[in-house]
N, C-alpha and C positions, 0 to 999 in steps of 0.2 A: 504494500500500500504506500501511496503516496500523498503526502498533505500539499496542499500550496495555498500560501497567505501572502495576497495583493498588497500592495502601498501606493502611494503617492499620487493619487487622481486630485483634483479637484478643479476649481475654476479659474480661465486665465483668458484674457482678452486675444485676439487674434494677433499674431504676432509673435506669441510669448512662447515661453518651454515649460514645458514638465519632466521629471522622470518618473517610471512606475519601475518597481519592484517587486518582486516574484520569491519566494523562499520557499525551498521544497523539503520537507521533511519527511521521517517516515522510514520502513526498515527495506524499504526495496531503493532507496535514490539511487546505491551504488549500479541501478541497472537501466538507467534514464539515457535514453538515446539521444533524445533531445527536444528542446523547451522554447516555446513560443507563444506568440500573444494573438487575441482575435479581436473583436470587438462588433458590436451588437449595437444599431440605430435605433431608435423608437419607431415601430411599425416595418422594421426591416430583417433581415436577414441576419445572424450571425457571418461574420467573414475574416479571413486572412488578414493578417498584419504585418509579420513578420518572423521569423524562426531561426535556431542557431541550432547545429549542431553539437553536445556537450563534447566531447571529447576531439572533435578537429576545428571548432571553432567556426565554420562555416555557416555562411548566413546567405538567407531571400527574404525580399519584400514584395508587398502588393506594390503596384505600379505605382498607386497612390500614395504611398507614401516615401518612395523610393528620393533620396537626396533631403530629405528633410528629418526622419526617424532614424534611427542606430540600435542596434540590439545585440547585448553585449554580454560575457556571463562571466560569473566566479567560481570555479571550482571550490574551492576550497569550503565556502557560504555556502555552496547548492542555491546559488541566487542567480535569477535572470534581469537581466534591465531591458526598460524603453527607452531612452533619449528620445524624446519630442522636441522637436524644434519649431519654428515658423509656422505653428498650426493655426487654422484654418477653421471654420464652424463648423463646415462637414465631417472634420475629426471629433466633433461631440458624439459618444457614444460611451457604453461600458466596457468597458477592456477589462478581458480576461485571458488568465496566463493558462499556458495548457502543456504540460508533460507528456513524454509519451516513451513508455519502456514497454513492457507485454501488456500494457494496457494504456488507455488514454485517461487522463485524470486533468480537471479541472478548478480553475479557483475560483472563488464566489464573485468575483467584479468588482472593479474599482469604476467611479460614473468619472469620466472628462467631459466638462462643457467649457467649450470657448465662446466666449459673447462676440459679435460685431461688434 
């Protein structure tokens, strides 16, 4: 099993940065392939964000956020980060982190709103 406990959402005018933070804990992390963030509109779809692989480091983004977001990890923490940068309204939404070793496991949402 795997836990994962969100951080760092909250509200920032367009323009601005955030980071979110990801902590996985639990007695399987040592079998976590790799850890990524999705996020979820109001009235829309869950979707892609971004993902790294734990152990080679490698990373992809949605188009959309490509050159603006960063997603970065700590071995040592079992932590995943977001770097947000230059966001945008349309990046209002819940972001949630997501593990994935012989199972996929989720965190409860952190909510980002950017105001106009």
């Amino acid at each position: 099993q795997v836990q994962l406990v969100e951080s760092g959402g909250g509200l920032v005018q367009a323009g601005g940065s955030l980071r979110l933070s990801c902590a996985a804990s639990g007695r399987t992390t040592f079998s976590i392939y790799s850890m990524g963030w999705f996020r979820q509109a109001p009235g829309k779809e869950r979707e892609f964000v971004a993902t790294i692989n734990w152990s080679l480091g490698s990373t992809a983004y949605a188009d959309s956020v490509k050159g603006r977001f960063t997603i970065s990890r700590d071995n040592a923490k079992n932590t995943v980060y977001l770097q947000m940068n230059s966001l945008k309204p349309d990046d209002t939404a819940v972001y949630y982190c997501n593990a994935v070793s012989r199972s996929h496991y989720w965190g409860q949402g952190t909510q980002v709103t950017v105001s106009s």
